[in-house]
Structures are given as C-alpha cells and as structure tokens.
C-alpha positions as CSV (number, residue, x, y, z in Angstrom):
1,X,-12.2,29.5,-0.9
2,X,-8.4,27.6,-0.5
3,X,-7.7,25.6,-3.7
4,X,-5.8,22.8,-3.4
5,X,-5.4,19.5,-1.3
6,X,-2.3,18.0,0.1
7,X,-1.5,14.6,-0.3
8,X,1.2,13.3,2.0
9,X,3.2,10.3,1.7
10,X,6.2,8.4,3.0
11,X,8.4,8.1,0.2
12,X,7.8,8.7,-3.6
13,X,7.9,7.2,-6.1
14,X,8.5,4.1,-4.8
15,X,8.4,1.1,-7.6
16,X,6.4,-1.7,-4.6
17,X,3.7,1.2,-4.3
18,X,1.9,1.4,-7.8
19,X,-1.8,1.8,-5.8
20,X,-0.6,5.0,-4.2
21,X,0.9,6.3,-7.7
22,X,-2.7,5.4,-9.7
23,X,-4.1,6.8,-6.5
24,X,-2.4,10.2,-7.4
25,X,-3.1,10.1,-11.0
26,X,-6.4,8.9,-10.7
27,X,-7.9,12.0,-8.0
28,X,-6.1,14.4,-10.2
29,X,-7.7,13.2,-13.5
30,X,-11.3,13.2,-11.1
31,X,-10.6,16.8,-11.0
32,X,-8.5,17.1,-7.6
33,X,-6.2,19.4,-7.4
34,X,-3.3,17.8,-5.8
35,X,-0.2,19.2,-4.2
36,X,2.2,16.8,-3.6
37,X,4.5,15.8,-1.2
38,X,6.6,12.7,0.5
39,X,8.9,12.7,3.4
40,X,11.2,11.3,1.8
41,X,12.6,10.2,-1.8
42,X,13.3,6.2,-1.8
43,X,16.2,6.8,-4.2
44,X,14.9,3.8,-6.3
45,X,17.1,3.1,-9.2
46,X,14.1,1.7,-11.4
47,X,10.7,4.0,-11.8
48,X,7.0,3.6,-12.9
49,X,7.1,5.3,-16.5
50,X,3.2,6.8,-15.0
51,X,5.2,8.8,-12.3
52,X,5.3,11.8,-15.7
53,X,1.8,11.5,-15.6
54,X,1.6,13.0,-12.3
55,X,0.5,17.2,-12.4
56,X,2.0,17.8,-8.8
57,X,4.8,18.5,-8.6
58,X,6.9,16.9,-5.5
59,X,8.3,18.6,-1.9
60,X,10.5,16.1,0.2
61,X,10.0,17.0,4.0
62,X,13.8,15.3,4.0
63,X,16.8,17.1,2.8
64,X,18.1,15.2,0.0
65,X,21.5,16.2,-0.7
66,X,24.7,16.0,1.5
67,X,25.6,19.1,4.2
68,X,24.3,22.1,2.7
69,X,21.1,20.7,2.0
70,X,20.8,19.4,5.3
71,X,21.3,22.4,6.8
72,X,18.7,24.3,4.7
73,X,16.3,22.3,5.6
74,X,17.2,22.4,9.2
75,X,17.5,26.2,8.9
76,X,13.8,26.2,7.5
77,X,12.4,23.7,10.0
78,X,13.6,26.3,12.9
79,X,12.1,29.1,11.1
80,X,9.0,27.2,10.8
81,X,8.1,26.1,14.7
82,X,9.9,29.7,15.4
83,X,6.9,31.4,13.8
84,X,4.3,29.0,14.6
85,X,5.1,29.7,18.2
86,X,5.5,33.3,17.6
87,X,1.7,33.1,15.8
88,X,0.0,31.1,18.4
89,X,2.4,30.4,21.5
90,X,-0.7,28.9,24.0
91,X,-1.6,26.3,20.5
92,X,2.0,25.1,19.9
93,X,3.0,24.7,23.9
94,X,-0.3,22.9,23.8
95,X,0.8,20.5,21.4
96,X,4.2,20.2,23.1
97,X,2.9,19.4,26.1
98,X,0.7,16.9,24.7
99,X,3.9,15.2,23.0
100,X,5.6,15.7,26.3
101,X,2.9,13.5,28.5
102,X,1.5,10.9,25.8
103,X,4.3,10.4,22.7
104,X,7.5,10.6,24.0
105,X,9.3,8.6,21.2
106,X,12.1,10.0,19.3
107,X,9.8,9.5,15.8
108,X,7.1,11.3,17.4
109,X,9.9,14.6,17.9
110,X,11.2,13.9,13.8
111,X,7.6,13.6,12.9
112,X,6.6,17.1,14.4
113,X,9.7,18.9,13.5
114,X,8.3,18.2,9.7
115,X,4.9,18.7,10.5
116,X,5.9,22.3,11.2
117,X,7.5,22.9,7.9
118,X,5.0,21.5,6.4
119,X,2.0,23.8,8.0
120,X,3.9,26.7,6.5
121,X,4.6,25.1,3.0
122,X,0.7,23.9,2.8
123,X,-0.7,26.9,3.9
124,X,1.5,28.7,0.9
125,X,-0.3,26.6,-1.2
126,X,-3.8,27.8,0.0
127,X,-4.1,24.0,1.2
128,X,-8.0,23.1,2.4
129,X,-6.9,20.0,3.3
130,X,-4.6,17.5,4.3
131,X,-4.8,14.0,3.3
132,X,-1.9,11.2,4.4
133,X,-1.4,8.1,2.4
134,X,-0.2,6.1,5.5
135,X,-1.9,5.5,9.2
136,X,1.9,5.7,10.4
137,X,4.4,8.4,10.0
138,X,2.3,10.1,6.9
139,X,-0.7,10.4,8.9
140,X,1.3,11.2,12.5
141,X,2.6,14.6,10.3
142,X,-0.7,15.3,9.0
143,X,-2.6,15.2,12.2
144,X,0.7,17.6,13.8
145,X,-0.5,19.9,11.1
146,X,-3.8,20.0,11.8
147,X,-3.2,20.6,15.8
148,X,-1.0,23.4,14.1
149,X,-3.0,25.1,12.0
150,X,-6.8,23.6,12.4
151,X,-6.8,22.0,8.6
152,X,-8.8,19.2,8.4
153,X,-7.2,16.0,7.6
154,X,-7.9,12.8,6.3
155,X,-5.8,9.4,5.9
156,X,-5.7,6.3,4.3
157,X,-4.9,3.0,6.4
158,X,-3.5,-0.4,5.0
159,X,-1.9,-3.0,6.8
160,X,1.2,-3.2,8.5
161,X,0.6,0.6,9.2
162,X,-2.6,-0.2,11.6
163,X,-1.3,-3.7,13.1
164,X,2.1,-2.5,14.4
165,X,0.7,0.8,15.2
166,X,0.0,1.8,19.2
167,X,-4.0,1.5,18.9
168,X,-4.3,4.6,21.9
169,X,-2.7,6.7,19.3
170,X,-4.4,5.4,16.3
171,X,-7.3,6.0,17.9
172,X,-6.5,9.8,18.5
173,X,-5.4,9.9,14.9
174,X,-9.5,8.8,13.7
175,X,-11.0,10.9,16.1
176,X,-9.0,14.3,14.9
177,X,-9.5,13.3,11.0
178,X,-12.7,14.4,8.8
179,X,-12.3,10.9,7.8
180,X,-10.1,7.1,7.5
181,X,-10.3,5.4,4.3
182,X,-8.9,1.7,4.6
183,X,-8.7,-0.7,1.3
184,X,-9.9,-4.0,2.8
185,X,-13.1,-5.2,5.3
186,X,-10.5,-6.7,7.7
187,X,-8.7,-3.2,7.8
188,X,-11.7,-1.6,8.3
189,X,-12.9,-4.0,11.0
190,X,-9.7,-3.1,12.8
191,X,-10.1,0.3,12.5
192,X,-13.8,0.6,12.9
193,X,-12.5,-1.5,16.8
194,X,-10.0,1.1,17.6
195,X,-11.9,4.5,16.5
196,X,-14.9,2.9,19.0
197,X,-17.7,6.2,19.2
198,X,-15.4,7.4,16.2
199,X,-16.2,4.5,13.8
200,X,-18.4,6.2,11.3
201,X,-15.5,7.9,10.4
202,X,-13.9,4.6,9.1
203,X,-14.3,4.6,5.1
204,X,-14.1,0.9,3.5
205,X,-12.3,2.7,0.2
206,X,-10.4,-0.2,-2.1
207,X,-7.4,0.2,-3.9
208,X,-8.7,-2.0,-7.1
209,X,-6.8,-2.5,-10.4
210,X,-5.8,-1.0,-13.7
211,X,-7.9,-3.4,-15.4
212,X,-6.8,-1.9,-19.1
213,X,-3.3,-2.5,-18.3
214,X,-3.0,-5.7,-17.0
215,X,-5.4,-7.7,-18.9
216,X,-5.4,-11.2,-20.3
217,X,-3.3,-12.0,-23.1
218,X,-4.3,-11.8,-26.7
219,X,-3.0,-15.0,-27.5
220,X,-2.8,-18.7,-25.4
221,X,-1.6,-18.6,-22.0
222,X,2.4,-19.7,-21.7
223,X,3.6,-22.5,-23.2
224,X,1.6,-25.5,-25.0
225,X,3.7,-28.1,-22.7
226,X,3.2,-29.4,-19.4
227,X,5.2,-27.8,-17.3
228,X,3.2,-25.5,-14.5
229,X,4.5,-22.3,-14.8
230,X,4.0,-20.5,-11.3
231,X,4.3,-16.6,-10.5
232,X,5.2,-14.6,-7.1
233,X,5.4,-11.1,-7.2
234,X,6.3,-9.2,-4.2
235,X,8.5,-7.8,-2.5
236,X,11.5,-10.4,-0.7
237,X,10.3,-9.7,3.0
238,X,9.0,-12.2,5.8
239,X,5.2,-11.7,5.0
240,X,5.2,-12.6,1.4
241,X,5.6,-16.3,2.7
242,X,8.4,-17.2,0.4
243,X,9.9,-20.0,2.1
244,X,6.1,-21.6,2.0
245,X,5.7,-21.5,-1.7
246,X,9.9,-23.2,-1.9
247,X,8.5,-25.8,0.6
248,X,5.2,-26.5,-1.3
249,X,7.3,-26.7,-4.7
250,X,10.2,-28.9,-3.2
251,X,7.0,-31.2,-2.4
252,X,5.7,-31.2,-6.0
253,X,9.5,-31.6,-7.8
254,X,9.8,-34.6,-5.2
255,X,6.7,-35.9,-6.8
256,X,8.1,-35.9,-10.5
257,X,6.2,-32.8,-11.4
258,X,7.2,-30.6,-13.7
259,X,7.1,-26.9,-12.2
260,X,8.7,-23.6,-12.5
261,X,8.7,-20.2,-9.9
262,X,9.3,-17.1,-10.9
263,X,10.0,-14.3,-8.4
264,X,9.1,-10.5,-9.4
265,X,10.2,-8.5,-6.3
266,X,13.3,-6.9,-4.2
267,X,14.1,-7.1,-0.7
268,X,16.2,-8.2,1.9
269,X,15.6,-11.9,2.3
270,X,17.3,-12.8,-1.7
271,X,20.2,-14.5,-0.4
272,X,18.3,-16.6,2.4
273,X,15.7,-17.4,-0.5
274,X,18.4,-18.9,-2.9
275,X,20.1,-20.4,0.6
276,X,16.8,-22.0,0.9
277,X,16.3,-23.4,-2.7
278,X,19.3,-24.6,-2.9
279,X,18.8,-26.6,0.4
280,X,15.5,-28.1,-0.9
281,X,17.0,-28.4,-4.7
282,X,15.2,-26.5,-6.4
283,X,17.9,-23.9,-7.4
284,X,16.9,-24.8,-11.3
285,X,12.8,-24.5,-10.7
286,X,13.1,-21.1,-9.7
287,X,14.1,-17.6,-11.2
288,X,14.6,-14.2,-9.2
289,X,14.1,-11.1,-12.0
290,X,14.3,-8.4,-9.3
291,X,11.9,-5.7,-9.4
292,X,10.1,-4.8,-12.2
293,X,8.2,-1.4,-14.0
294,X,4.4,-2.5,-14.3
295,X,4.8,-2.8,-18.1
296,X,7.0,-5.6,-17.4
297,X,5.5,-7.0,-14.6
298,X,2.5,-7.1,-16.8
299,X,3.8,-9.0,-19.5
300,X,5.4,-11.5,-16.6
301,X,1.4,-12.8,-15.8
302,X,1.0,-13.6,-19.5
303,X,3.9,-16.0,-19.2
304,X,2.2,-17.6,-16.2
305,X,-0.2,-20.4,-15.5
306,X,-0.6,-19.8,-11.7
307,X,-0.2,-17.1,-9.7
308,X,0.8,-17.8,-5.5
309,X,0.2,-15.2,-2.9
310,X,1.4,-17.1,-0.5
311,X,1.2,-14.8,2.6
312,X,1.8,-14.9,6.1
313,X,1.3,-13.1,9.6
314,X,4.6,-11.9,11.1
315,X,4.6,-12.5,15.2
316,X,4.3,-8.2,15.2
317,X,1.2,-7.8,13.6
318,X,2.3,-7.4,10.3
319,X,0.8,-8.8,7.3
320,X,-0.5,-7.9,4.3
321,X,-4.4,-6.4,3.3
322,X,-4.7,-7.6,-0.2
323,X,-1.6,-7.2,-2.0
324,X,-1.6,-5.2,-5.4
325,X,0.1,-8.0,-7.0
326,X,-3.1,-10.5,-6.5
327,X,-5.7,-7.6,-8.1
328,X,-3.4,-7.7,-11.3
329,X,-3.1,-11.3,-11.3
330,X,-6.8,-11.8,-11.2
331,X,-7.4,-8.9,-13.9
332,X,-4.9,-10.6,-16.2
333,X,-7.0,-13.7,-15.8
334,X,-4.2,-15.9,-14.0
335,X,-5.6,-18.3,-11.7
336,X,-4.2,-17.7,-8.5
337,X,-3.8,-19.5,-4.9
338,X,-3.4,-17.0,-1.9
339,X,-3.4,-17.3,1.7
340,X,-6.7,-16.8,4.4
341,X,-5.2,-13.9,6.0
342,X,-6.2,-10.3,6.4
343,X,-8.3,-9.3,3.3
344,X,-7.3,-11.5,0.6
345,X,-10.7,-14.0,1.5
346,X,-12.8,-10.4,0.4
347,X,-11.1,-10.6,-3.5
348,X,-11.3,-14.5,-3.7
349,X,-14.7,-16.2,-3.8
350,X,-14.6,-19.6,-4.3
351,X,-15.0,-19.4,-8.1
352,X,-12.7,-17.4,-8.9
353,X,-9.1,-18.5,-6.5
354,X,-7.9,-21.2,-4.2
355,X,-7.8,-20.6,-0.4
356,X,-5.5,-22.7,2.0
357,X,-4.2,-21.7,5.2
358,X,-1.2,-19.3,5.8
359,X,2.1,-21.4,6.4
360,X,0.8,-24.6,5.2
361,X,3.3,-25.8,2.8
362,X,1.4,-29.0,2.0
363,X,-2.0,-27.2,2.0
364,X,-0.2,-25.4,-1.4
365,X,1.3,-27.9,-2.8
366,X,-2.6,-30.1,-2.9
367,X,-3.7,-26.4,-4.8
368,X,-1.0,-26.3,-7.0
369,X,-1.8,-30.2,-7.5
370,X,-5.3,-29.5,-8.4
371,X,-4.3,-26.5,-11.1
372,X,-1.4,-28.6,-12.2
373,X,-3.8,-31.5,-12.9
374,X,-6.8,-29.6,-14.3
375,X,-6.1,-27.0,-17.1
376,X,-9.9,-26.5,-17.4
377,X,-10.0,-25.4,-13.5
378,X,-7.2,-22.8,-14.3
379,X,-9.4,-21.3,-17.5
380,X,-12.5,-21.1,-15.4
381,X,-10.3,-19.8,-12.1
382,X,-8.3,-17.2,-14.4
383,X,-11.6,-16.1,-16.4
384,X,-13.9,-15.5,-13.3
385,X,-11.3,-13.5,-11.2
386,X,-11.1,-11.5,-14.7
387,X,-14.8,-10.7,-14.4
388,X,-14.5,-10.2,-10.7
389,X,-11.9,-7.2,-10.9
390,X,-14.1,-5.9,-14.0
391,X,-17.0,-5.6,-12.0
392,X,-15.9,-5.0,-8.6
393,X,-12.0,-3.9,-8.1
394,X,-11.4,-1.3,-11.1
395,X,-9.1,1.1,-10.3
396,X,-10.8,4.2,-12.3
397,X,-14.0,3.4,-10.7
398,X,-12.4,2.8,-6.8
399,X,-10.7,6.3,-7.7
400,X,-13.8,8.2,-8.6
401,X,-15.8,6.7,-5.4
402,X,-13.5,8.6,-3.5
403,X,-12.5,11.9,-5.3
404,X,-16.2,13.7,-3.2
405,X,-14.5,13.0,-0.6
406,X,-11.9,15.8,-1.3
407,X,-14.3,18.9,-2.5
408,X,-14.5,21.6,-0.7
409,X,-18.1,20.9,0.5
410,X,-16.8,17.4,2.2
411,X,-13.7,19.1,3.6
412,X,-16.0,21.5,5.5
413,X,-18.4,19.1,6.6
414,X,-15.1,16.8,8.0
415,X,-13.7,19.9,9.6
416,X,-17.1,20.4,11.5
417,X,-16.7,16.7,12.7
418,X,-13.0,16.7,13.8
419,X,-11.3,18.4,16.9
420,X,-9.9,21.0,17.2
421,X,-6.7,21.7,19.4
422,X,-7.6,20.4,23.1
C-alpha cells in the first residue's frame, strides 16, 4: 500500500494564504502524511513563523534560480514526458490530443509540461493520491497527472478560482476527481451547477479559524475614548472594496465623527488608495501597515472596535468566498460589517455582524453609524460572532472533518468513482 499524499499548490508560503498553511499543518497533525509541493515560490519578503511547523518538506515545479537552474529543470521536464511517452505512448498521445482539440491555451501547454515532472516525482514518493489546493492551475496539473498515471485526485475550490474559470473545463476537472471540497455554500452551489450528474462529488469543506490564536483580548477593547477605531485587512486589490469603506468614512468625518481606518494588507492599488484619501480628506483618518505575520495581525483586532469587510464583485466574476480576515475578526470578538456577496451571509447571522449591500458607500457609513452610536451593540455583535466561530468555524475541528477524506480506504473508493483516461 503507497504511503503518502500530495498536496499541490500555486505558490508557498504565501503570507495572504494562512488557511492553506493551517490546512497543511492541520492534515499532518490528523495523521496525513503530506508531501508537499507548489509551482512556484512567491518570494515573499515577510513569512508565517507556522511555515517551521510544517513536516513536508517543499518541491517547486518552477525553477528558482537564474540560467542553470532553468535549464535543470527544463532538462528534467523533457526527461519526464520523454519516459512517460516511452511507458505508455497510446495514454500520453491521448492526452495530447485531447489538449490539442479542447485546451489550446498556452497555460494549458505550461501546466502539462509540469504535470509531467510531477507524475514522476509523486510516484517516487509512493504518492496514493493527489490533492490540489486550487480549482485553477493547481488542480489543471493534478488532473494532467492523474490522465498520466491513473492517481486519483482531489481539489479544493474557493472563489475567484471557480468564477473566472471556463465552467466546460471545470466541469471535466469534478467529473475526473474522487472528490471537490469548496469552503463556502455559495461555492458549493456553483460547483454543485457546473459538475451537474457529478454533483455528489462536491464537498461543502470550510476553511474556519484558529480560534486559540486570535481570540479576544484579555483586557478592554482599544481605547476608553470616543473615537471609532475601524479595521480592514486584506489584501490592496479591486474586490476588497476599498474605495467603498474611504467613501463611507469620508461621509462619517463630514459628519463630525470621530473615526480612524487601519489597513493590514499589500497589493497593487496603495498608491490609488492614498490618491483616493487624499481626494476625500481623509489622509489623517487612515493608516496603511502593509502586510503583516498573523501574530501581528492578531494583536491589530485587539486595537480595534470594528472590523469592515467591505467586499465587492469584480465585472469577471471575481470576488471573494468568506475571506480569512472576517473568521479572525469574528473569533477575536470584533464586531464586524461585511458585504452580501458570495459566502460572507453563511458566517454572519444577524446577531452576530451587520449586512449592507456590496458598493453601497452610504449603506456603510448608516452601519458604522449604528456601532459608532451604540457601544452595547458592538459587545453583543463582537461576543456572538466569538461564540459563533467557537462552535461552528474552528479551524482544528474543519481540519479533522476532512483528514478521512485522505486514507487510503477513501482514496480507493474515489479512484473507483473517477475516470480513467478516455
């Protein structure tokens, strides 16, 4: 009986991407023995201190050096598909063939080209199965190296992986896998849609929260004045909704109210942020930190009063499931205010969060109103959504739910239900 399982992602560690890191740690401590690997390595300058918690140790389907490194890997690549074809010439010129007539995209090429590294590499390992952390390119390569090599596989699905995804190939993706976990009901609604006679496959599997480490704070909540002390964190991209929140706090500043922002999170929209504050002027209501390790980022919500998820859905699809930054928020008992859109209506019930609409700046600013107005509201808020992650959204209990899923008996059992090669 093969040993291990591999567990693909897109790039690791990445600092925005602490579910799929406790996701790691968490199956391994369940007993699953992990191998592994990312496509590629983000090159982040700041790193979760958990990533030394993690057994595996970590492949890179992507060279990561200059020239000579390249070409090693190049030179491996070739050696790979050289043998596969060698091994099984009527398999591989099917898959090719099926590339050739359905996924002619230059990705799809890069994607199978790694695929067929990794089939070699995995079954070195003694792999018994394949498990990609991402519907997209993750889960593209996993499903190459189950055509390759008749693996089962399994992947996870999010957000903007499914909704900017072509649903024909997604759908080939579920119907080839053992099985599709997604962390949200919307996701899984989605998915369940696309997979069609396939849907039992679809797995409603969520993220949750590291309830020990971020968890209220042993003393009073910010400061004993009366200024509103609001908290974003995510990172500096179009879907977080940015410019909604600086619109909804210009309307508050206008009104005499005392309020503060800060901003946790990277990305590539800074400068049109601070352009934007600067045009409402609000320059001196809001501070950017940059991205953060967790053991900061937790101490940032014991500084808070509110916490604004203030989320929006992009005119490709994209948009978030239920952000990571909301779960913590909610387990560190901060009241929050989030957005209608995509899963964030499954974590907030209406005791424990404020709904308004996505890209309603007014809409906000009444919530933020009603929390500035009403520090009783914000103890009850921030207290319930405590209990609410406790019982529902804790991290070590999500983990364990899924860790059957990746014994051997459940790997056979997928295998049985998948395809093989057509």
């Amino acid at each position: 009986m093969s040993t291990s399982v591999t567990y693909l992602t897109k790039r690791f560690p990445r600092l925005s991407e602490t579910f799929i890191l406790d996701e790691i740690i968490g199956l391994e401590d369940a007993g699953v023995p992990l191998r592994l690997y990312a496509i590629a390595d983000p090159h982040e300058g700041l790193v979760q201190p958990d990533v030394a918690r993690v057994a595996s140790p970590v492949t890179y389907l992507r060279a990561l050096g200059g020239a000579r490194e390249r070409t090693r890997v190049a030179m491996a690549t070739i050696a790979s598909h050289t043998r596969l074809l060698a091994r099984d010439p009527r398999r591989y010129l099917g898959i090719l063939a099926y590339i050739a007539t359905e996924r002619r995209h230059l990705s799809t090429f890069i994607n199978f080209a790694q695929a067929g590294r990794l089939t070699l590499l995995v079954e070195a390992d003694d792999a018994r199965h394949v498990h990609a952390a991402f519907a997209h390119g993750p889960a593209s390569v996993a499903h190459f190296v189950h055509l390759l090599s008749d693996l089962p596989y399994s992947f996870s699905a999010h957000a903007k992986d499914i909704y900017v995804s072509s649903p024909d190939l997604l759908a080939r993706k579920i119907h080839d896998a053992s099985f599709v976990l997604t962390c949200s009901r919307s996701a899984h609604d989605a998915m369940t849609e696309i997979a069609g006679t396939d849907a039992a496959k679809i797995l409603l599997a969520p993220h949750g929260v590291n309830t020990e480490r971020f968890a209220p704070a042993s003393g009073p909540r910010g400061a004993d004045d009366a200024t509103l002390r609001i908290l974003a964190v995510g990172r500096l991209v179009p879907k977080k909704g940015y410019p909604v929140l600086f619109r909804a706090l210009a309307q508050l500043v206008g009104e005499g109210r005392d309020v503060s922002c800060t901003i946790v999170g990277a990305g590539p929209e800074r400068d049109e942020l601070e352009s934007l504050a600067s045009r409402l002027g609000i320059t001196s209501n809001i501070r950017f930190l940059g991205a953060l390790p967790a053991t900061a980022v937790a101490a940032s919500y014991h500084e808070a009063d509110v916490f604004v998820q203030a989320s929006v859905v992009m005119a490709n699809g994209d948009r978030d499931g239920i952000p990571n930054s909301l779960l913590e928020a909610m387990a560190s008992g901060v009241p929050v205010v989030a957005s209608d859109v995509a899963g964030i209506p499954e974590v907030i019930t209406p005791e424990c969060g404020l709904l308004v609409p996505p890209g309603d700046p007014a809409a906000l600013a009444e919530a933020l109103r009603r929390l500035h107005d009403e520090p009783e509201l914000r103890a009850r808020v921030g207290a319930a959504g405590r209990r609410h992650m406790i019982d529902s959204f804790d991290r070590r209990a999500c983990t364990q739910a899924i860790a059957p899923l990746f014994q051997p008996a459940t790997c056979v059992v997928g295998l049985a239900r998948g395809s093989a090669q057509s």
